[in-house]
Backbone as JSON Lines, residues from 0, in Angstrom:
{"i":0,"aa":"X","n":[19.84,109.23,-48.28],"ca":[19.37,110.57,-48.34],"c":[18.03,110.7,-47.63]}
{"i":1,"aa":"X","n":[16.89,109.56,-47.89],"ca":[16.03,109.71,-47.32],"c":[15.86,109.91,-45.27]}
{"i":2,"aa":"X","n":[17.52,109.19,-44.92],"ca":[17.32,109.27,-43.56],"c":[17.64,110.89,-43.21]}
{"i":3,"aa":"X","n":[18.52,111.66,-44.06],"ca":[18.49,113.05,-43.58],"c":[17.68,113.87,-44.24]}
{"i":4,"aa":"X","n":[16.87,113.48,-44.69],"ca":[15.26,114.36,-44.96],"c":[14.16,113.82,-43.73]}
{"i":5,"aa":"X","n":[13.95,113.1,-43.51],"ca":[13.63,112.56,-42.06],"c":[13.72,113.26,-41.36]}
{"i":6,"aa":"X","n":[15.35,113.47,-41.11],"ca":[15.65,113.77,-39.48],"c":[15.58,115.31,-39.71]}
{"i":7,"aa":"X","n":[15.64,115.93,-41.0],"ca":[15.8,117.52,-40.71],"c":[13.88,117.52,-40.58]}
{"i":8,"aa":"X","n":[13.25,116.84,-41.08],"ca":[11.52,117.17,-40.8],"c":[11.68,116.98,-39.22]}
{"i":9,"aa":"X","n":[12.05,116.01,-38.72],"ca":[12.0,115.51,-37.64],"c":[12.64,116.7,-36.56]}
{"i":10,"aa":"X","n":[13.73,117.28,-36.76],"ca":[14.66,118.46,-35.88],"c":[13.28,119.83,-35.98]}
{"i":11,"aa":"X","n":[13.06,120.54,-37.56],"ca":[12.05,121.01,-37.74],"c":[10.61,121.41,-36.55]}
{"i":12,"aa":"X","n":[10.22,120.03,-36.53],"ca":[8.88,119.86,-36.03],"c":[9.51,120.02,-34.52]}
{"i":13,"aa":"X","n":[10.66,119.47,-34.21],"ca":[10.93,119.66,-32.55],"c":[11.15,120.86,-32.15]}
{"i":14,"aa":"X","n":[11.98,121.54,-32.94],"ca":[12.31,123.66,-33.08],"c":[11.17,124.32,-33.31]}
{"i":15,"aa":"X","n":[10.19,123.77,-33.65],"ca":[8.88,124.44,-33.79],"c":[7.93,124.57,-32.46]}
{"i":16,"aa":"X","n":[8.26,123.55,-31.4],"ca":[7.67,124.32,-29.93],"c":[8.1,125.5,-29.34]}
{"i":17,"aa":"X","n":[7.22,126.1,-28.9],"ca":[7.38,127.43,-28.72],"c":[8.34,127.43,-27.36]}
{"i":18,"aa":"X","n":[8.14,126.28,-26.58],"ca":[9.25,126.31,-25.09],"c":[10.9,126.29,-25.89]}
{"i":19,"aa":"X","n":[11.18,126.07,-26.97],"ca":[12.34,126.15,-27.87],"c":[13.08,126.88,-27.99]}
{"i":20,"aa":"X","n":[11.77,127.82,-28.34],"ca":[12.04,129.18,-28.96],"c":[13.34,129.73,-28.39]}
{"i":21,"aa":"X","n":[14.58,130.31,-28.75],"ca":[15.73,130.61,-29.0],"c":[15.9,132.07,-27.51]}
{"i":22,"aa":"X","n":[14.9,132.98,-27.9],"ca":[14.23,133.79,-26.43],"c":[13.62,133.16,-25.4]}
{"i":23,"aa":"X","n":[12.57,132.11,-25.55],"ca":[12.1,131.27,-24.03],"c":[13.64,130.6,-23.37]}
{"i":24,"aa":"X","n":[14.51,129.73,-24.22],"ca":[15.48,129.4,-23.55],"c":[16.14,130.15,-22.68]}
{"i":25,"aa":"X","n":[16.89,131.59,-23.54],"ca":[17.59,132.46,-22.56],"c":[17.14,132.65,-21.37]}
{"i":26,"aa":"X","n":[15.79,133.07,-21.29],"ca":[15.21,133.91,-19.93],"c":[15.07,132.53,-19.11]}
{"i":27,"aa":"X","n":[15.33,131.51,-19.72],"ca":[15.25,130.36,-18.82],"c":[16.44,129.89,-18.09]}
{"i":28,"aa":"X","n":[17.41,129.66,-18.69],"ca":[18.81,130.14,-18.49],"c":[19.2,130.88,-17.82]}
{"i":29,"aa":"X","n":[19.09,132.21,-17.58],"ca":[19.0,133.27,-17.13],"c":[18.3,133.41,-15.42]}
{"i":30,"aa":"X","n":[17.37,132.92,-15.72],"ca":[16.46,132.81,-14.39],"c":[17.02,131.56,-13.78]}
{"i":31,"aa":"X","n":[17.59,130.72,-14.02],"ca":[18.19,129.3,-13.35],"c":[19.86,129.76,-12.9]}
{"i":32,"aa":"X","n":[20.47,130.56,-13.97],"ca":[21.52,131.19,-13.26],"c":[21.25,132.03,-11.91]}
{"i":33,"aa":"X","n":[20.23,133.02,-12.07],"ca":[19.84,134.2,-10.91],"c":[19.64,133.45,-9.74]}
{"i":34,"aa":"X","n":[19.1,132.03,-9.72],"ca":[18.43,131.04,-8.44],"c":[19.57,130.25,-8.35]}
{"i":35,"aa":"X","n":[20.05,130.19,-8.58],"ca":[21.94,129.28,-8.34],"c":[22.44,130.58,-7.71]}
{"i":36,"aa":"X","n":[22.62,131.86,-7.99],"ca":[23.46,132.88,-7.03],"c":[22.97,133.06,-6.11]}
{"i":37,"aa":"X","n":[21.74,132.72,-5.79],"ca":[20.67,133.13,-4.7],"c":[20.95,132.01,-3.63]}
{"i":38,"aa":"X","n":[21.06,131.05,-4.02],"ca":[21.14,129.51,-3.21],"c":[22.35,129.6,-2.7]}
{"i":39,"aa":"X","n":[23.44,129.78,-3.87],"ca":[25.37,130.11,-3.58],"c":[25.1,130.99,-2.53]}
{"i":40,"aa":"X","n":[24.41,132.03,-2.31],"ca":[24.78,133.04,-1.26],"c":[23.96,132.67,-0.29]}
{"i":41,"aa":"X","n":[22.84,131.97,-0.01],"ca":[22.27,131.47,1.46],"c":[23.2,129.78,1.97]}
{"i":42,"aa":"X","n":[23.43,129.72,0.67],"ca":[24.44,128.18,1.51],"c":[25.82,129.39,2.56]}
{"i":43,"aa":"X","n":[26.4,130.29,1.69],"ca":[27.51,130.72,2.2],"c":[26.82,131.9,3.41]}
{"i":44,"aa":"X","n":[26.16,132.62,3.41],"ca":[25.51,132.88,4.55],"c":[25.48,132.13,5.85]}
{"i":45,"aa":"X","n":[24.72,131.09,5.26],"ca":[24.88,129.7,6.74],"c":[25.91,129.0,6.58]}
{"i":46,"aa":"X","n":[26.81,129.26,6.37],"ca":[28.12,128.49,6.42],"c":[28.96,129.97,7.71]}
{"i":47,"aa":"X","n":[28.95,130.64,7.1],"ca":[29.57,131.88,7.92],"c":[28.89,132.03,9.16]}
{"i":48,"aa":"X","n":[27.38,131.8,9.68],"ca":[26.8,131.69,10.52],"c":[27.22,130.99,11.22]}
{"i":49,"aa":"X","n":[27.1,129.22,10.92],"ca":[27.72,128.51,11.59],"c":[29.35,128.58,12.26]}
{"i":50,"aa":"X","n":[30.49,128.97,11.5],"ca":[31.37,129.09,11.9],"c":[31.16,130.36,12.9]}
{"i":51,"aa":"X","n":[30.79,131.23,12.81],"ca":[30.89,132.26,14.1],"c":[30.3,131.87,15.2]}
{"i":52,"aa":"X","n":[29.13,131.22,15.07],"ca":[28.37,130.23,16.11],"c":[28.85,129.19,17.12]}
{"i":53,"aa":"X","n":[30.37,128.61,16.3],"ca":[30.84,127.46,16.73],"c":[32.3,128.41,17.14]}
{"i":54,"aa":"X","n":[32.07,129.3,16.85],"ca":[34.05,130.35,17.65],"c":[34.8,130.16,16.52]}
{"i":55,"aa":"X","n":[34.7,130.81,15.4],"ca":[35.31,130.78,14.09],"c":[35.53,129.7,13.62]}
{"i":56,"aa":"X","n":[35.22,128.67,13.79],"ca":[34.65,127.25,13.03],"c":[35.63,126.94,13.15]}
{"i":57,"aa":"X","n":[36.47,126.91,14.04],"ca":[37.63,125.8,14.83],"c":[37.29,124.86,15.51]}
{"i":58,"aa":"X","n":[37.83,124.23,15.7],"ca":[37.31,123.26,16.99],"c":[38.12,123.36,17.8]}
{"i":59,"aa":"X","n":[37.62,123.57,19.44],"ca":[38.01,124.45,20.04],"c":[39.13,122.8,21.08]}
{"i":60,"aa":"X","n":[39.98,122.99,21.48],"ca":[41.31,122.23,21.98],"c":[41.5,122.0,23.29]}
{"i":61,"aa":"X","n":[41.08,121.05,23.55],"ca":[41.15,120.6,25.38],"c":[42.21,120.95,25.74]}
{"i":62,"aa":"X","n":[42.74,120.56,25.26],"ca":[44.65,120.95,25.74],"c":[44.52,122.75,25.91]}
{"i":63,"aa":"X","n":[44.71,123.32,24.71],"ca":[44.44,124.89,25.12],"c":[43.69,125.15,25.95]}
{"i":64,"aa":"X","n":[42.26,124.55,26.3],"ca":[41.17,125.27,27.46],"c":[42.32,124.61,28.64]}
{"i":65,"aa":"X","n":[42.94,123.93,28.89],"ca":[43.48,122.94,30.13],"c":[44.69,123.87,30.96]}
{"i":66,"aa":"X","n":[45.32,124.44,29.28],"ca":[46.82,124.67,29.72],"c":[46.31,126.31,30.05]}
{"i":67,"aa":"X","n":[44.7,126.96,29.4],"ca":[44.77,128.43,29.59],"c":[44.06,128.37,31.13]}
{"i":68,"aa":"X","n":[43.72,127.3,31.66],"ca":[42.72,127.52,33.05],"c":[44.04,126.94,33.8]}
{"i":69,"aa":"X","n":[45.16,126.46,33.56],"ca":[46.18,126.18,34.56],"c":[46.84,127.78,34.72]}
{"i":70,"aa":"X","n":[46.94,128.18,33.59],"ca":[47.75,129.48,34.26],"c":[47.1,130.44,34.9]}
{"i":71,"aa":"X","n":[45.39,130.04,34.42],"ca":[44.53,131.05,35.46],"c":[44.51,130.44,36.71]}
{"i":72,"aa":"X","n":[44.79,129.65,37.31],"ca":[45.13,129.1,38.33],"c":[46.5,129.73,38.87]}
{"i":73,"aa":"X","n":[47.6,129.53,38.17],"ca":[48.69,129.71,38.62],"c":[48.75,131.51,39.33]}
{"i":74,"aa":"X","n":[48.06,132.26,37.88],"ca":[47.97,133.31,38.26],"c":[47.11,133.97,39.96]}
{"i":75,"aa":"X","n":[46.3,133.02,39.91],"ca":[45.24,133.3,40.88],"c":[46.28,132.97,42.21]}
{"i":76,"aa":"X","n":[47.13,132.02,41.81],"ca":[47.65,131.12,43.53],"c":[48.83,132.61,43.9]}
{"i":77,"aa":"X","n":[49.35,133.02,42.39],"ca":[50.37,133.81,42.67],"c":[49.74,135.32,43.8]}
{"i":78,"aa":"X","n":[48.93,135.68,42.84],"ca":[48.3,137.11,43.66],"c":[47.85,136.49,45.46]}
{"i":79,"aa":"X","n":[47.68,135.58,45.39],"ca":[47.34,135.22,46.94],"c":[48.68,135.12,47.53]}
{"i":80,"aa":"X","n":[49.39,134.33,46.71],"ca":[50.9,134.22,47.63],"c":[51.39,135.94,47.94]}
{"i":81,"aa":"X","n":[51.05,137.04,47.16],"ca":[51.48,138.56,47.27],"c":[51.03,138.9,47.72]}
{"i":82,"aa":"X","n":[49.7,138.43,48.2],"ca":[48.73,139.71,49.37],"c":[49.01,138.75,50.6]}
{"i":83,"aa":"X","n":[49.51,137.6,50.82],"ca":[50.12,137.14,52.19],"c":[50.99,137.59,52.34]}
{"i":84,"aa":"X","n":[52.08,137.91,51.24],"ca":[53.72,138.24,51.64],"c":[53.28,139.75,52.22]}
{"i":85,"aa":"X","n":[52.37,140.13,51.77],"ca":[52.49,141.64,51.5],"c":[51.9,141.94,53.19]}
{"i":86,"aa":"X","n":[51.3,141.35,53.87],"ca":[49.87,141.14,55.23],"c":[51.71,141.03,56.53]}
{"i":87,"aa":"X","n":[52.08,139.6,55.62],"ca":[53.27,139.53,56.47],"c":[54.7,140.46,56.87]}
{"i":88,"aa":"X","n":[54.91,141.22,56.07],"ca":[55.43,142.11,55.53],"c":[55.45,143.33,56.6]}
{"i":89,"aa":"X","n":[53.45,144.09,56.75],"ca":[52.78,144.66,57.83],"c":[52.99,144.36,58.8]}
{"i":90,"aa":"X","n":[52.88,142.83,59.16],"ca":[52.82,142.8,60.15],"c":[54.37,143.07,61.12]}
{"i":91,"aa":"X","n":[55.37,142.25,60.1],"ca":[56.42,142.49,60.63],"c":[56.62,144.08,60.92]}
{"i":92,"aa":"X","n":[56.29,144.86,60.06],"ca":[57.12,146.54,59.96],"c":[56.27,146.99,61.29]}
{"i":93,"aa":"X","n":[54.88,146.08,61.87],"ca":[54.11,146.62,62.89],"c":[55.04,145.76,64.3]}
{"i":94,"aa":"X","n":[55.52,144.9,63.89],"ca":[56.6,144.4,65.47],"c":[57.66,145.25,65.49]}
{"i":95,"aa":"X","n":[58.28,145.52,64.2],"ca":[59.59,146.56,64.51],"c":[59.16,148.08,65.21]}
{"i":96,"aa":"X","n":[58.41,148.48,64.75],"ca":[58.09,149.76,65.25],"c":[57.61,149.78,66.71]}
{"i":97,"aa":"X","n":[56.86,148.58,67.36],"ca":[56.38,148.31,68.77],"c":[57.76,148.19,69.63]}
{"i":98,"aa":"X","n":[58.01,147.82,69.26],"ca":[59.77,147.26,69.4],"c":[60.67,148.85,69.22]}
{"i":99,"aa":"X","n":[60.71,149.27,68.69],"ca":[61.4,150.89,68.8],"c":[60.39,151.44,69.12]}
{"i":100,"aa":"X","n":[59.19,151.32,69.54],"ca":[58.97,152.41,70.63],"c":[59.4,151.64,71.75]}
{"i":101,"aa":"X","n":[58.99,150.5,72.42],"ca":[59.27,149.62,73.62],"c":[60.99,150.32,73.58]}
{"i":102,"aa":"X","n":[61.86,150.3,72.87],"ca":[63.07,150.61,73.28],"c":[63.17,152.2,73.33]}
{"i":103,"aa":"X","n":[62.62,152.76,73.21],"ca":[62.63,154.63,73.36],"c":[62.23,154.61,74.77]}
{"i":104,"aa":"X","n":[61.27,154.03,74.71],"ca":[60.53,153.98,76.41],"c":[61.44,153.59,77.3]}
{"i":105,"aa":"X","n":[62.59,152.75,76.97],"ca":[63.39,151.85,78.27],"c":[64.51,153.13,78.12]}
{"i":106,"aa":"X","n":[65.02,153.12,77.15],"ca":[66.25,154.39,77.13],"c":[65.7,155.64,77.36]}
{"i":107,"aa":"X","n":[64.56,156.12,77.35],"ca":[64.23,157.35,77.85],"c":[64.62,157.61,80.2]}
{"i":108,"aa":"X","n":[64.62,156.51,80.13],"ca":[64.64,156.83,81.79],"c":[66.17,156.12,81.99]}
{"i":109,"aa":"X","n":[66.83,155.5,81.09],"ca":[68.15,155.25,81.58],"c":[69.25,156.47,81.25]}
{"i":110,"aa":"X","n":[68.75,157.07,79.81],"ca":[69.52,158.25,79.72],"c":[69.69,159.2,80.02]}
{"i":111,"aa":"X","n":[68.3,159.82,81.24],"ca":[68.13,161.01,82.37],"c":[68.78,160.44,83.7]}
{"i":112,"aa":"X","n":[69.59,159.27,83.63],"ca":[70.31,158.44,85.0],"c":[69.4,158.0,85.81]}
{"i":113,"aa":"X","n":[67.79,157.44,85.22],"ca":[67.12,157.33,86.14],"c":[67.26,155.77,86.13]}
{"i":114,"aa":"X","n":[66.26,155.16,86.59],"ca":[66.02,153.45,86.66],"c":[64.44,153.42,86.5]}
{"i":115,"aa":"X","n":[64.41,151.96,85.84],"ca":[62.18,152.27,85.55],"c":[62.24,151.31,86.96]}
{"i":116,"aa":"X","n":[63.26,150.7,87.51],"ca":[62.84,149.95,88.6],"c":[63.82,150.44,90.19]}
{"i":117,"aa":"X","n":[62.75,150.71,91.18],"ca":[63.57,150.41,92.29],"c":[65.23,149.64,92.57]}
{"i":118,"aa":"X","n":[65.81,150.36,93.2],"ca":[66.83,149.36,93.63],"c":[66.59,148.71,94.4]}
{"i":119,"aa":"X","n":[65.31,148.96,95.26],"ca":[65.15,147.68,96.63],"c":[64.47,146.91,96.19]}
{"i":120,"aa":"X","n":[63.77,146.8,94.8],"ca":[62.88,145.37,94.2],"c":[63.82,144.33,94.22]}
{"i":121,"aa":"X","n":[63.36,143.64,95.11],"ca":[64.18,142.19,95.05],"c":[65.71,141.92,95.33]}
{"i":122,"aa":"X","n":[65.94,143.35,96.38],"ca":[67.26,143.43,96.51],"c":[68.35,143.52,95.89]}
{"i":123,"aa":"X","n":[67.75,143.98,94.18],"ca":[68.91,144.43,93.33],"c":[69.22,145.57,93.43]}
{"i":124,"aa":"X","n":[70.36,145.96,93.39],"ca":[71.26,147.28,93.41],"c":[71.43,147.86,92.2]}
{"i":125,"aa":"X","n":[71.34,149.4,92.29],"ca":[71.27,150.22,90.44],"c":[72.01,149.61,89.64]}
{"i":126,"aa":"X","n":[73.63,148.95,90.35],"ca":[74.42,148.48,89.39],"c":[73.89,147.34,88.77]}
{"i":127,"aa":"X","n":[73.04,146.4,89.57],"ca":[72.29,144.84,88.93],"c":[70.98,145.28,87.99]}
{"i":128,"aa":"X","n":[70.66,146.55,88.53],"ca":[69.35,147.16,87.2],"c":[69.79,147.29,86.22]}
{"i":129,"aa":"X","n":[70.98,148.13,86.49],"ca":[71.61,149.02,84.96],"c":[72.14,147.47,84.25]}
{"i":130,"aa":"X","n":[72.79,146.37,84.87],"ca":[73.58,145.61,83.81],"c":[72.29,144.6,83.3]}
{"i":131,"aa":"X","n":[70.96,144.41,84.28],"ca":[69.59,143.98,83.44],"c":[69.05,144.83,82.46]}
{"i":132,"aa":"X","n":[69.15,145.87,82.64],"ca":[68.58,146.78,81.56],"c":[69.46,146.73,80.07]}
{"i":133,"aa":"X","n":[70.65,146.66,80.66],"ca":[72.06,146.53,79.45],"c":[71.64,144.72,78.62]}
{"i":134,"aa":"X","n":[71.29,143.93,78.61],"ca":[71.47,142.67,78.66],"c":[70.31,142.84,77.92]}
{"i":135,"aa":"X","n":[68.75,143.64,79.03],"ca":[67.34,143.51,78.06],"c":[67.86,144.3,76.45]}
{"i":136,"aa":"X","n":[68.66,145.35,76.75],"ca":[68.93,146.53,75.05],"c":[69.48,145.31,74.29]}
{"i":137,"aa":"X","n":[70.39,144.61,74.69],"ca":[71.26,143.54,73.73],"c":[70.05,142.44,73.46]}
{"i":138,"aa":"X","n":[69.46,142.01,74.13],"ca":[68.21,140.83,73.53],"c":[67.28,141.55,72.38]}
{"i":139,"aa":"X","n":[67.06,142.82,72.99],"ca":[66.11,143.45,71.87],"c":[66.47,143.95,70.43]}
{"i":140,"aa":"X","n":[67.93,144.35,70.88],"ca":[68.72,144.61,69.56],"c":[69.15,143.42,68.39]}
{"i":141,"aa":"X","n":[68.99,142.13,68.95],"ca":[69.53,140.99,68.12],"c":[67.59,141.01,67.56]}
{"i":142,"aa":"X","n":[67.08,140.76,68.61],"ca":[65.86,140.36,67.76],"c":[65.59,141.1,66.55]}
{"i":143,"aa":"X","n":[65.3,142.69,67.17],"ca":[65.44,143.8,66.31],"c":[66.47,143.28,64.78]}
{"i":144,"aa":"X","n":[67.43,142.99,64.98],"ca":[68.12,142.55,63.64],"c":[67.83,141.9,62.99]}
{"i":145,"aa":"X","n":[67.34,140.55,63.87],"ca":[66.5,139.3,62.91],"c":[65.53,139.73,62.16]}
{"i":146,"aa":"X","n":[64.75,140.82,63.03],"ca":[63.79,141.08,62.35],"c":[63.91,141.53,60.71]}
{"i":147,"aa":"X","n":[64.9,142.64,60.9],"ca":[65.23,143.45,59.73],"c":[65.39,142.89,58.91]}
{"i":148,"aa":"X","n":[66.86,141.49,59.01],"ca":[67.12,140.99,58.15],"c":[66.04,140.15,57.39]}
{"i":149,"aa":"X","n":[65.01,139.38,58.4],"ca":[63.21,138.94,57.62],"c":[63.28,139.59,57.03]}
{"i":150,"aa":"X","n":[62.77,140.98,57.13],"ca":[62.44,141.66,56.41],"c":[63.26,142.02,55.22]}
{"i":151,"aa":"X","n":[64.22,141.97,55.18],"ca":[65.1,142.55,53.81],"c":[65.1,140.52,52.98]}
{"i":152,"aa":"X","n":[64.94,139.74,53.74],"ca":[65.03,138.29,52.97],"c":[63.61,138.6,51.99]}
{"i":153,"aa":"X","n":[62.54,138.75,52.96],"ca":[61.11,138.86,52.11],"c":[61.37,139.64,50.86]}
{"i":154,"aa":"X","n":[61.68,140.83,51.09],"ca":[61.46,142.08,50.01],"c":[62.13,141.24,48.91]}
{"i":155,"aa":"X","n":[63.61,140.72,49.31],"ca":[64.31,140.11,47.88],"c":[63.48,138.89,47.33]}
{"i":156,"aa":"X","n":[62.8,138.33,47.95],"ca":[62.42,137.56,47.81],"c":[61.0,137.54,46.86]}
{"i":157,"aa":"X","n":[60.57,138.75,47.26],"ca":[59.24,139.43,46.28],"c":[59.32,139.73,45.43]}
{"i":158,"aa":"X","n":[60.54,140.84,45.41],"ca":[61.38,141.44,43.95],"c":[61.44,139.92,42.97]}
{"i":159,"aa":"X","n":[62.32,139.22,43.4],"ca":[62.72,137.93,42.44],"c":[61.22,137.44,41.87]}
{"i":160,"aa":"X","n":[60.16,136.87,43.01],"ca":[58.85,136.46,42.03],"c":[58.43,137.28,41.37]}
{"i":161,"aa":"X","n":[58.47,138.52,41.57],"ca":[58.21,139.67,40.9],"c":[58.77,139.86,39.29]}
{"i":162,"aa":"X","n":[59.81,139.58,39.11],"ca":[61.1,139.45,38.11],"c":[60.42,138.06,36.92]}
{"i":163,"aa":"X","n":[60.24,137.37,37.99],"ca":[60.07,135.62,37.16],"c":[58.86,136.19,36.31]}
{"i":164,"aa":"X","n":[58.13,136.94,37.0],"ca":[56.29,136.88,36.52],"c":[56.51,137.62,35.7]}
{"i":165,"aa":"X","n":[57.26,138.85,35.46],"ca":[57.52,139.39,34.45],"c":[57.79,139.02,33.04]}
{"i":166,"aa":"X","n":[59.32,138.39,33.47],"ca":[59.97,137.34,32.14],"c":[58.93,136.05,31.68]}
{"i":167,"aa":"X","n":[57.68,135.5,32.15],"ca":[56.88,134.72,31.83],"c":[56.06,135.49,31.22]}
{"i":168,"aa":"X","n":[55.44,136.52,31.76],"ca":[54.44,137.54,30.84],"c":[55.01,137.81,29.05]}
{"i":169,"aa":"X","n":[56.8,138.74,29.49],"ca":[57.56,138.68,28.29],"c":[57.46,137.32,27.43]}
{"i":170,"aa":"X","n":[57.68,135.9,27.57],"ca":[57.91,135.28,26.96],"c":[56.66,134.73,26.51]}
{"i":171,"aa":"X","n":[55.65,135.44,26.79],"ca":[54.2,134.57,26.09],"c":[53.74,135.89,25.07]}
């Protein structure tokens, strides 16, 4: 009995400091909770900092930077390959048209029965003009075709990359 008369003098005398006191604790408590929410919210502050800092706190993927600067590449080679097709294209529609005027000009003086050349140049006769002049319409007319057909190969040929770049756009 004597050890729990002891210890309640002993508990007593320790409850009797005033830092004890039942009110000093709370506001102590209290104020150590308020500085823990304060700390919780500057740790998470700089945590959110950092991740926006670093590109949403991923780590950012060689492979993705590799495979997104290859297609900016690809893209880049493509638009050059279209403003060549497109230059070549000009240029051709600028030979066909030189080319039908050059042939308006030759049939304009064969279809008034004239000749653009003498019959005494070189001792050819109207009939050896007219069947040179006939022979130059047939050389110019095949070229003339080749040409066209270039030209109608290109266009399909644009259309189709045209088509692909599409269905790659679609599929990403």
């Amino acid at each position: 009995m004597a050890a729990y008369e002891q210890s309640t003098s002993t508990l007593k005398t320790i409850l009797s400091n005033p830092n004890l006191d039942l009110e000093h604790v709370e506001r102590t408590t209290e104020a150590l909770a308020e500085v823990m929410s304060n700390q919780e919210e500057i740790d998470t502050a700089v945590r959110i900092g950092g991740e926006v800092a670093v590109g949403g706190g991923g780590v950012v993927d060689d492979d993705d930077l590799k495979n997104e600067l290859e297609e900016m590449v690809k893209e880049e080679k493509e638009k050059e390959a279209e403003a060549r097709m497109a230059e070549q294209v000009r240029a051709e529609q600028t030979r066909v048209e030189r080319a039908e005027k050059e042939k308006e000009r030759v049939a304009v003086p064969i279809a008034k029965g004239g000749s653009t050349s003498t019959p005494s140049v070189g001792g050819q006769t109207s009939a050896e003009t007219t069947r040179a002049e006939v022979e130059a319409e047939k050389v110019w007319r095949e070229r003339y075709e080749e040409a066209q057909q270039r030209k109608k190969d290109e266009g399909e040929r644009a259309e189709m990359e045209r088509l692909k770049r599409q269905q790659r756009m679609a599929a990403e």
